[in-house]
PyMOL CGO cylinders between C-alpha atoms (Angstrom):
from pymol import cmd
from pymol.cgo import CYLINDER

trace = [
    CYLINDER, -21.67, -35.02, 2.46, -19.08, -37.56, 2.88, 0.3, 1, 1, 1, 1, 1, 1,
    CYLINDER, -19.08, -37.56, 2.88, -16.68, -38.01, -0.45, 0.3, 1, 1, 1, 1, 1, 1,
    CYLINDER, -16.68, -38.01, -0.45, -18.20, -40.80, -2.37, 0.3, 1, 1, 1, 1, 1, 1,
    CYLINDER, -18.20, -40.80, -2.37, -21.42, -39.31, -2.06, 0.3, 1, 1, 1, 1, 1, 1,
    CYLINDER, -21.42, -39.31, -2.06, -19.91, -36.67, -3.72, 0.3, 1, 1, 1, 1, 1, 1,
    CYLINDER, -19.91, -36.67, -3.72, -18.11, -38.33, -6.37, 0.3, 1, 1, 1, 1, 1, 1,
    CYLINDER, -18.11, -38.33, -6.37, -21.31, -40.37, -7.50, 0.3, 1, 1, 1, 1, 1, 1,
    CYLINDER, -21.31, -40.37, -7.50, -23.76, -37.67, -7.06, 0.3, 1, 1, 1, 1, 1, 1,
    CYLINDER, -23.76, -37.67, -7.06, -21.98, -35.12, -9.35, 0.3, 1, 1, 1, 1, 1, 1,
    CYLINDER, -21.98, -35.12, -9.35, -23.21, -34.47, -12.49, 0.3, 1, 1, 1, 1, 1, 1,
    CYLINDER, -23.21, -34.47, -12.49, -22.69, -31.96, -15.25, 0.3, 1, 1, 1, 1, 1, 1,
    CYLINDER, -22.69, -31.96, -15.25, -25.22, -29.30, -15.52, 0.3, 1, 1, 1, 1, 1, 1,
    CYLINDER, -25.22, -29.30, -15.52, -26.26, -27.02, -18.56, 0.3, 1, 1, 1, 1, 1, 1,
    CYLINDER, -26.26, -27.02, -18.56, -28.80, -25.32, -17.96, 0.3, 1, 1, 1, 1, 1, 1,
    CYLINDER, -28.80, -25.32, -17.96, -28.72, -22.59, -15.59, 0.3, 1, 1, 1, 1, 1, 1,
    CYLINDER, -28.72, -22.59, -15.59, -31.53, -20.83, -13.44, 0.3, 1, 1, 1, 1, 1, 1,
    CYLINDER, -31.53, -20.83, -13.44, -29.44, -17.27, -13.99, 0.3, 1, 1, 1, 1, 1, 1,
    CYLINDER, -29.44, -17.27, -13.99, -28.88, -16.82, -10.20, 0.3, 1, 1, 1, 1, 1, 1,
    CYLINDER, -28.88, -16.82, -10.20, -26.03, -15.22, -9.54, 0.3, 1, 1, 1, 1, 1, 1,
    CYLINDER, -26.03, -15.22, -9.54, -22.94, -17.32, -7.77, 0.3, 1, 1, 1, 1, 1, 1,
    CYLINDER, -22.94, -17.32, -7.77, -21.69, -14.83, -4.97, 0.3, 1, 1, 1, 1, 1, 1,
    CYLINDER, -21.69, -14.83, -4.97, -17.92, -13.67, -5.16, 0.3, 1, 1, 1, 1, 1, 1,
    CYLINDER, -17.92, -13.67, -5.16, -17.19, -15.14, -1.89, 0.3, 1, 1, 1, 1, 1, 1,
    CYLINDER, -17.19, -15.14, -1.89, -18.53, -19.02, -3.39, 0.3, 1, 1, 1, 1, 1, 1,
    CYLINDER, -18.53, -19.02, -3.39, -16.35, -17.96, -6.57, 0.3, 1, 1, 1, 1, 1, 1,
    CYLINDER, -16.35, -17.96, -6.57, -13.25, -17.68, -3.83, 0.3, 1, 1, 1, 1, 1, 1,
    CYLINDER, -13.25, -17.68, -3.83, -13.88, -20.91, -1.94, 0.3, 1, 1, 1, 1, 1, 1,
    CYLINDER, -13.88, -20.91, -1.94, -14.20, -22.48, -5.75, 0.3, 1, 1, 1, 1, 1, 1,
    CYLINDER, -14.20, -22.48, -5.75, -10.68, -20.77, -6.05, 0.3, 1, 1, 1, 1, 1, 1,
    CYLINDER, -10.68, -20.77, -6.05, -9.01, -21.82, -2.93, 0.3, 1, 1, 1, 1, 1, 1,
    CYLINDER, -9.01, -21.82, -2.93, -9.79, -25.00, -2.56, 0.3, 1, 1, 1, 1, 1, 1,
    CYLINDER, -9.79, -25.00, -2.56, -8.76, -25.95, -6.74, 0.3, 1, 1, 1, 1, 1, 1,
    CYLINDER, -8.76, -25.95, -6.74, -5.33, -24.36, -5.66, 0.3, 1, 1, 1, 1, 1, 1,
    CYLINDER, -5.33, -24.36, -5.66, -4.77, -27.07, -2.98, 0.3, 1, 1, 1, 1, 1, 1,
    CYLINDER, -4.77, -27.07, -2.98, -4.97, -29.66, -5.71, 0.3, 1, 1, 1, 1, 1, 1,
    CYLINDER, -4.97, -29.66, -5.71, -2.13, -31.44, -6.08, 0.3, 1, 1, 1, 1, 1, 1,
    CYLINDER, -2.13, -31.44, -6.08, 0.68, -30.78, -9.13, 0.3, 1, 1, 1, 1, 1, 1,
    CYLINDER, 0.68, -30.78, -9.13, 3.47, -32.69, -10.48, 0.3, 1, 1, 1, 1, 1, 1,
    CYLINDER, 3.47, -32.69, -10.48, 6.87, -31.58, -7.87, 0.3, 1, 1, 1, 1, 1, 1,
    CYLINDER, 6.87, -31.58, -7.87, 4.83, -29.15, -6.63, 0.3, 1, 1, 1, 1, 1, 1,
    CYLINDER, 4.83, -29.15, -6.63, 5.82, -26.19, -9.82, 0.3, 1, 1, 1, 1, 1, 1,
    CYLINDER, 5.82, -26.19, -9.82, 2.00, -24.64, -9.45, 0.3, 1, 1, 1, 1, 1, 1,
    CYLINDER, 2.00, -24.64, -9.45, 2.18, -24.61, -13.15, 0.3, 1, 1, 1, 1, 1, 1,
    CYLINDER, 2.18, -24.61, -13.15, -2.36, -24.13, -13.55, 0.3, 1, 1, 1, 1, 1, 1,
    CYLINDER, -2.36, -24.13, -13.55, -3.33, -20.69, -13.80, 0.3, 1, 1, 1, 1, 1, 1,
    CYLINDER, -3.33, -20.69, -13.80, -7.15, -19.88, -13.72, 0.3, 1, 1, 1, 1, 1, 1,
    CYLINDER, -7.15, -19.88, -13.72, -8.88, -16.85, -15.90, 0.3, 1, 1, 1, 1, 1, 1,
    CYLINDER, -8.88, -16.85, -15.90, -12.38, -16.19, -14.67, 0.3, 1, 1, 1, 1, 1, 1,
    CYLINDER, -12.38, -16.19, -14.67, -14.59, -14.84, -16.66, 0.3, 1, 1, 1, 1, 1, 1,
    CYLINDER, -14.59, -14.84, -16.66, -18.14, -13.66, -15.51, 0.3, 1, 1, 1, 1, 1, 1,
    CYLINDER, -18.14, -13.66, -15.51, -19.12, -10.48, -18.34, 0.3, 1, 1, 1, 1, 1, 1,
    CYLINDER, -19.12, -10.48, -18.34, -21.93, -11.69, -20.45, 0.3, 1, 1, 1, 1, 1, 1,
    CYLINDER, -21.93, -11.69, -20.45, -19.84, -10.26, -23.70, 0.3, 1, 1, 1, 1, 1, 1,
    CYLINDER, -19.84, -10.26, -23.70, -17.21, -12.69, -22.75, 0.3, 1, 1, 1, 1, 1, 1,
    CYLINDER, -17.21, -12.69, -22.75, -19.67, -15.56, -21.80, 0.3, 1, 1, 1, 1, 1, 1,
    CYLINDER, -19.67, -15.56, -21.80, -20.77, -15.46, -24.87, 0.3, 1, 1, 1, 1, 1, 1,
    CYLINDER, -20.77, -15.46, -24.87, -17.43, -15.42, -26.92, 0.3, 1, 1, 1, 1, 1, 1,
    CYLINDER, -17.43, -15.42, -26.92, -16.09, -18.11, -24.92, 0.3, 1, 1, 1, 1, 1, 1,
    CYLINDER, -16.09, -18.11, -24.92, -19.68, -20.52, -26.22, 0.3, 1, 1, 1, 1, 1, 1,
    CYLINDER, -19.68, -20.52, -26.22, -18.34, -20.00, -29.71, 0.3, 1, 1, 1, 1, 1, 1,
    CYLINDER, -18.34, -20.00, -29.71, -15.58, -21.45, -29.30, 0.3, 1, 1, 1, 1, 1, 1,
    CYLINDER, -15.58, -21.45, -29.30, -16.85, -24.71, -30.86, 0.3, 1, 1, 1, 1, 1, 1,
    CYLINDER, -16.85, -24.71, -30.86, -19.72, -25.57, -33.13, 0.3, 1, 1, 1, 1, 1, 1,
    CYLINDER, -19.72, -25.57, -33.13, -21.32, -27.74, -30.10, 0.3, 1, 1, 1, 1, 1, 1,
    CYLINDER, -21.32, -27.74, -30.10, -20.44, -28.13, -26.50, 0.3, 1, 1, 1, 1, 1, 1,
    CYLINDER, -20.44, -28.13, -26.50, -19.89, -24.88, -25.53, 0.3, 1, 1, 1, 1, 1, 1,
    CYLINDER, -19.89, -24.88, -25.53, -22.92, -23.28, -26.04, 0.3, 1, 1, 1, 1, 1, 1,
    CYLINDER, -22.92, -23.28, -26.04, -24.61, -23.73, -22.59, 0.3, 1, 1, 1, 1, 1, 1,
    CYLINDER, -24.61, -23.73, -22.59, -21.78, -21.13, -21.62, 0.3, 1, 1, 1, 1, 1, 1,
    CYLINDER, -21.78, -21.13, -21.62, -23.74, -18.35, -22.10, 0.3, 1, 1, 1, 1, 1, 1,
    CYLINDER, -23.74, -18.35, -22.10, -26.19, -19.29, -19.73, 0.3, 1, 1, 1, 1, 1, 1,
    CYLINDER, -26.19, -19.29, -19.73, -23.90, -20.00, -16.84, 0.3, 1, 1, 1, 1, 1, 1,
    CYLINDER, -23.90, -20.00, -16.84, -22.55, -17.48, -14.06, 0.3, 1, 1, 1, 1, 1, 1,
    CYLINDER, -22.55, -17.48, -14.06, -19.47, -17.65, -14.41, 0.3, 1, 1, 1, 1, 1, 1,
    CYLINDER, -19.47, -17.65, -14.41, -16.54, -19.67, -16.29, 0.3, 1, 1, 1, 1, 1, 1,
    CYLINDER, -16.54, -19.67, -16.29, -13.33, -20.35, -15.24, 0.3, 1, 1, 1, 1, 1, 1,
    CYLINDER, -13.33, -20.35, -15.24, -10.66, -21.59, -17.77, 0.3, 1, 1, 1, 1, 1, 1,
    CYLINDER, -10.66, -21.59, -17.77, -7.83, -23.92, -16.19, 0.3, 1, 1, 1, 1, 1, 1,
    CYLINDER, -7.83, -23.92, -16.19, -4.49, -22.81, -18.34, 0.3, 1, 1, 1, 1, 1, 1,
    CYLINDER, -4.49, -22.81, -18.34, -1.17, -24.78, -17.87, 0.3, 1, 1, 1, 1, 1, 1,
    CYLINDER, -1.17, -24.78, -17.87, 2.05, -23.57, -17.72, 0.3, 1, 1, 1, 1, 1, 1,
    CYLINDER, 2.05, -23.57, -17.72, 4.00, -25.56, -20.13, 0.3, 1, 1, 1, 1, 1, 1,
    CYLINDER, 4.00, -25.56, -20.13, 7.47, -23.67, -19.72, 0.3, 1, 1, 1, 1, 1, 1,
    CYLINDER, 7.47, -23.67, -19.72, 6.94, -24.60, -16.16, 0.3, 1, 1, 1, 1, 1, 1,
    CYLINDER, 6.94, -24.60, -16.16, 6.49, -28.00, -15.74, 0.3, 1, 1, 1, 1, 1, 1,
    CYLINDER, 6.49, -28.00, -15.74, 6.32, -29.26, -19.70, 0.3, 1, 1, 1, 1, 1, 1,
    CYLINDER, 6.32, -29.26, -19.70, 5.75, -33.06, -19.02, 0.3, 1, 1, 1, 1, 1, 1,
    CYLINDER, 5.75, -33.06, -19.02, 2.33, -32.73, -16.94, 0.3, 1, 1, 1, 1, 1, 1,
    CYLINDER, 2.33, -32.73, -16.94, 0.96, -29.58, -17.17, 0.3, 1, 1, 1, 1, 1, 1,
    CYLINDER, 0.96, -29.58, -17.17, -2.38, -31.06, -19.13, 0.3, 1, 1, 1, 1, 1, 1,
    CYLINDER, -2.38, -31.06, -19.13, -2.41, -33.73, -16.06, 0.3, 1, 1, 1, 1, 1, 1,
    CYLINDER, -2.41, -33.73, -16.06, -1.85, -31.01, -13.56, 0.3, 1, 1, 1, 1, 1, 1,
    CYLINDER, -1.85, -31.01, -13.56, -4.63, -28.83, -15.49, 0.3, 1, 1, 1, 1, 1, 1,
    CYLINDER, -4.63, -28.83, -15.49, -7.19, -31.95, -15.40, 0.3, 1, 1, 1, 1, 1, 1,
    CYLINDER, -7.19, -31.95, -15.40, -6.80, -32.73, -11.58, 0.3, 1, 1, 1, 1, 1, 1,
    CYLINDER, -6.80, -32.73, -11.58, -7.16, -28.90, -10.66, 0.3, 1, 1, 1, 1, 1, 1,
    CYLINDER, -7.16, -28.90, -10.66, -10.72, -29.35, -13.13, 0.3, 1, 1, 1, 1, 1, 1,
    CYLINDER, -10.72, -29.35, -13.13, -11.41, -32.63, -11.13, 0.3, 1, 1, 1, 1, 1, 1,
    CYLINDER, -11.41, -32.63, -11.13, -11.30, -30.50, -7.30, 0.3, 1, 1, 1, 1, 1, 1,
    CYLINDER, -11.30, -30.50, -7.30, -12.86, -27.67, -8.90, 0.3, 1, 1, 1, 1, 1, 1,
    CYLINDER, -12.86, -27.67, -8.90, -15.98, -29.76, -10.56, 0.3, 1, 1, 1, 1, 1, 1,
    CYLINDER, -15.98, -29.76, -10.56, -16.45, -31.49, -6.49, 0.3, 1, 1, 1, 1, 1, 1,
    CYLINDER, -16.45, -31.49, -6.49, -16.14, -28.90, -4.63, 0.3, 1, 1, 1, 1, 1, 1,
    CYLINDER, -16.14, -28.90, -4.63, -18.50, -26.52, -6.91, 0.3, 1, 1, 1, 1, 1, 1,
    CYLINDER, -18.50, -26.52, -6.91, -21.09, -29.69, -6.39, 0.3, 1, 1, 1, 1, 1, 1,
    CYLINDER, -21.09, -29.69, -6.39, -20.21, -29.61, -2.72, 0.3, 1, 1, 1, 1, 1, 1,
    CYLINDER, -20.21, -29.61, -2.72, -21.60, -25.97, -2.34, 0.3, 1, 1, 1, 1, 1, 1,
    CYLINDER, -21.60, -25.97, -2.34, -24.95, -26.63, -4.42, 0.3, 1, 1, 1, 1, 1, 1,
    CYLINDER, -24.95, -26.63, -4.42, -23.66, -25.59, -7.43, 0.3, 1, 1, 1, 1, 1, 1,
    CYLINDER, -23.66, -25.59, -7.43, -23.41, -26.97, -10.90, 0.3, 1, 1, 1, 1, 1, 1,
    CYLINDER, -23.41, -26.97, -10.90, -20.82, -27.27, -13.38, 0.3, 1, 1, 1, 1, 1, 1,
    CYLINDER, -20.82, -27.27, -13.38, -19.60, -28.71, -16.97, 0.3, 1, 1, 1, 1, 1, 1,
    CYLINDER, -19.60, -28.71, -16.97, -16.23, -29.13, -18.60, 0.3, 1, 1, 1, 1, 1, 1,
    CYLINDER, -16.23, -29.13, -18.60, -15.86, -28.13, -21.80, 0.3, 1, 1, 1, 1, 1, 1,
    CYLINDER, -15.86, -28.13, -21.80, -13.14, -29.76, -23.87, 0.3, 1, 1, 1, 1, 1, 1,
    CYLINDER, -13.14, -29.76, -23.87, -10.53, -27.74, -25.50, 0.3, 1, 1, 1, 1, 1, 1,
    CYLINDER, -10.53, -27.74, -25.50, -8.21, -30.41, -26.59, 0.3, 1, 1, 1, 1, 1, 1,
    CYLINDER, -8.21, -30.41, -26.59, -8.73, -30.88, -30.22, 0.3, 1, 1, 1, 1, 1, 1,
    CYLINDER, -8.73, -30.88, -30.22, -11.96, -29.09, -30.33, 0.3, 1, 1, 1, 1, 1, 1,
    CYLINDER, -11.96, -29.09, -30.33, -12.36, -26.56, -33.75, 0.3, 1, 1, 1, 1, 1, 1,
    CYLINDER, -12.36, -26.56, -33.75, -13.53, -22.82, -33.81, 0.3, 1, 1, 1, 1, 1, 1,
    CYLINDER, -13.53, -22.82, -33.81, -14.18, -23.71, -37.57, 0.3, 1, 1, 1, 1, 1, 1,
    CYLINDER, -14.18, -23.71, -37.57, -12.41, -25.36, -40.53, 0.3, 1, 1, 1, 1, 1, 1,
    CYLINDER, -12.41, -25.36, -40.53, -8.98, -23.25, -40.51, 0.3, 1, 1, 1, 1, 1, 1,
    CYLINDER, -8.98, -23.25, -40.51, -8.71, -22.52, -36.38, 0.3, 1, 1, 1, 1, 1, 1,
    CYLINDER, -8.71, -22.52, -36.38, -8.46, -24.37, -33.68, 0.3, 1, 1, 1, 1, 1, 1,
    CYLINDER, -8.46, -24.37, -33.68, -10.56, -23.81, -30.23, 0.3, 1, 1, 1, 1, 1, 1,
    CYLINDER, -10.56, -23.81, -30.23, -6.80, -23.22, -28.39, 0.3, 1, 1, 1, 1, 1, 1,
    CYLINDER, -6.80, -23.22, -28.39, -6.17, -21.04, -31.30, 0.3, 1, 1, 1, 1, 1, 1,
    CYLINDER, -6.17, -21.04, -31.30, -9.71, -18.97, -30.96, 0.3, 1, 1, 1, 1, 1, 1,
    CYLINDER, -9.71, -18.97, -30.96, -9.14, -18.86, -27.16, 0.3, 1, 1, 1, 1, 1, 1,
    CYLINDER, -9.14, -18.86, -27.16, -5.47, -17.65, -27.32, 0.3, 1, 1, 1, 1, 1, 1,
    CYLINDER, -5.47, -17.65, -27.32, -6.46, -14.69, -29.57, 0.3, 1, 1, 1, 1, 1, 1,
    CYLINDER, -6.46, -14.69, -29.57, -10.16, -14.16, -28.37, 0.3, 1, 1, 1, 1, 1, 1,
    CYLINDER, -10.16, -14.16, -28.37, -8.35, -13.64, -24.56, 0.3, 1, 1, 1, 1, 1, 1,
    CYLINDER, -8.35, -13.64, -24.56, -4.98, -12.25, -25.59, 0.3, 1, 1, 1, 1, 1, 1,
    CYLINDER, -4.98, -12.25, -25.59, -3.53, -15.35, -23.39, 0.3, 1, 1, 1, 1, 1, 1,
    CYLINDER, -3.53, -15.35, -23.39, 0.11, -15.76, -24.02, 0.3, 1, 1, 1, 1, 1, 1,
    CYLINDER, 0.11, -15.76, -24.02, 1.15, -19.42, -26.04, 0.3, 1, 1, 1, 1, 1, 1,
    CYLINDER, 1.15, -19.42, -26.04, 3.13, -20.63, -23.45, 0.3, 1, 1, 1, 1, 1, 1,
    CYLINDER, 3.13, -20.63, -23.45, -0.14, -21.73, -21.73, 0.3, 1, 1, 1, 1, 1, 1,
    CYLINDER, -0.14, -21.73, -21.73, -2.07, -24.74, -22.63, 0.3, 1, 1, 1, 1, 1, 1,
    CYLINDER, -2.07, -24.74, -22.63, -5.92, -24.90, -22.26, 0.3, 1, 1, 1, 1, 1, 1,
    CYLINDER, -5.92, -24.90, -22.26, -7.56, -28.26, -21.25, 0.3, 1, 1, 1, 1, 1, 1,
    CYLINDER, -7.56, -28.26, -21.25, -10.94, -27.07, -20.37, 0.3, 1, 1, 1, 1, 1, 1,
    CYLINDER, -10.94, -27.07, -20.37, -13.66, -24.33, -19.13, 0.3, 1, 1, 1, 1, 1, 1,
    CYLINDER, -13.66, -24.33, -19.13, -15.59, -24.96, -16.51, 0.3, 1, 1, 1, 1, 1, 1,
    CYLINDER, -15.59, -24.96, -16.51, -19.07, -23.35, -16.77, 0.3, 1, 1, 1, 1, 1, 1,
    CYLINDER, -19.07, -23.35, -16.77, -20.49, -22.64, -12.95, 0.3, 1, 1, 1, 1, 1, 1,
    CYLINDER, -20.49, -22.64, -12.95, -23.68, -21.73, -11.92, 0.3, 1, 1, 1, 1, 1, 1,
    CYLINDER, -23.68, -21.73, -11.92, -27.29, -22.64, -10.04, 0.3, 1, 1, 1, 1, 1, 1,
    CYLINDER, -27.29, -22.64, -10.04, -28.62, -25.49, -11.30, 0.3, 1, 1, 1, 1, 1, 1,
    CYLINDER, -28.62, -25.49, -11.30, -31.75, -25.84, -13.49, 0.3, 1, 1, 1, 1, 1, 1,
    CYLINDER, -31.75, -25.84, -13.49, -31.61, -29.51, -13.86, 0.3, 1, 1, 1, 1, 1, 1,
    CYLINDER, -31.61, -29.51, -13.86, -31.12, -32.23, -11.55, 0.3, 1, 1, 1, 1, 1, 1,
    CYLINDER, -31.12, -32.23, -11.55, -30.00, -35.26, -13.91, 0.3, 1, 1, 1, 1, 1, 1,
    CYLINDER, -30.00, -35.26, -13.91, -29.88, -38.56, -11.81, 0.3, 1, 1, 1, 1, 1, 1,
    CYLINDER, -29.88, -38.56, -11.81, -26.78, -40.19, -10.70, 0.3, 1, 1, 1, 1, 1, 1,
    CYLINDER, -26.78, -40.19, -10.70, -24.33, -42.12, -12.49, 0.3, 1, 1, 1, 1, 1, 1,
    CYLINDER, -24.33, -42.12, -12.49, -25.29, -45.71, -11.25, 0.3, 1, 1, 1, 1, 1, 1,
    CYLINDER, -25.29, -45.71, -11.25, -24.20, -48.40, -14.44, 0.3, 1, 1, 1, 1, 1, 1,
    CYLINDER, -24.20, -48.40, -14.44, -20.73, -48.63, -13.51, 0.3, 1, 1, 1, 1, 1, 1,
    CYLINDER, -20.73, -48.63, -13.51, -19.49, -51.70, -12.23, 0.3, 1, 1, 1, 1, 1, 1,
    CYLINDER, -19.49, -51.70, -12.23, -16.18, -52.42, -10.28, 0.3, 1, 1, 1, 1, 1, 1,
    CYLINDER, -16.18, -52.42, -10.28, -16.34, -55.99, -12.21, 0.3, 1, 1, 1, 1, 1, 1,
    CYLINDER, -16.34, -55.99, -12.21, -16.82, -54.53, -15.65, 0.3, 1, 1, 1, 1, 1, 1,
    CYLINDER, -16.82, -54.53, -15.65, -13.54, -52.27, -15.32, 0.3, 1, 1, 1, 1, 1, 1,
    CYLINDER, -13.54, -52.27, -15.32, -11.26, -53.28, -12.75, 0.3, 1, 1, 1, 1, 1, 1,
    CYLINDER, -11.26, -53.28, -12.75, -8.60, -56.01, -13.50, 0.3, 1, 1, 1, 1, 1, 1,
    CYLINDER, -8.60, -56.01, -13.50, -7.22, -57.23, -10.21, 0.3, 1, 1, 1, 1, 1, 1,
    CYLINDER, -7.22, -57.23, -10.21, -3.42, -58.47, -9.84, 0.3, 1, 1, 1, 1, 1, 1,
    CYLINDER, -3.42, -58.47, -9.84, -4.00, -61.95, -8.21, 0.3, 1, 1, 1, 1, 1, 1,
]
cmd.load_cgo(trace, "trace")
């Protein structure tokens, strides 16, 4: 499939037939997000995958909506910045990584949805970071942008087709 194909046939998916996504597709998922590219090249995203239905199902708690379809994925991977590293763009670097991931999981016939950490709440008094740092004993100096939830698809929403280069491009004349 060439590129823009790609890009404007890629939707996000949340509902899952239950199939299992093979540990060799996990690894392509894997390699190819770790050629994406990162501010001075510091490899400051980390990725924690997480696959055990206990921990499925933690991780689609972790806000009172928009998470929930995680229990019915395969496998989620959260992206996790470094912000010791490379503390001006590590939430840039994370989102790009997200970006590759999110194609090239479409490009294999899979299907996948972020889920937003940044500002989200576990509840009134905690954070979604906060829930995720404890939940996953993940140290602070990491920042959380997202989860991707990855799995066979049991939906096939159409395309994205409203946009218009007009309608949000300004051109320098």
């Amino acid at each position: 499939m060439k590129f823009n194909e790609l890009a404007k046939n890629r939707r996000s998916i949340r509902k899952f037939t239950g199939e299992k996504v093979s540990k060799e597709d996990i690894e392509t998922i894997l390699e190819t997000t770790l050629t994406s590219p990162a501010a001075c090249n510091r490899d400051s995203v980390h990725y924690y995958v997480f696959q055990d239905e206990k921990s499925l199902e933690k991780l689609s708690k972790l806000k009172p909506s928009g998470a929930d379809f995680l229990r019915e994925c395969d496998v989620a991977i959260m992206i996790l910045g470094d912000k010791e590293l490379s503390p001006g763009t590590y939430f840039q670097d994370e989102c790009i990584a997200a970006t590759t991931m999110q194609l090239q999981v479409h490009d294999m016939g899979l299907g996948s949805c972020w889920v937003n950490i940044v500002g989200g709440q576990y509840d009134e008094n905690t954070t979604s970071y906060e829930y995720l740092l404890k939940e996953f004993d993940i140290p602070e100096k990491f920042d959380i942008q997202c989860i991707i939830g990855i799995g066979y698809p049991a939906e096939d929403p159409e395309p994205r087709n409203n946009r218009k280069i007009k309608d949000f491009v300004r051109f320098d004349k």
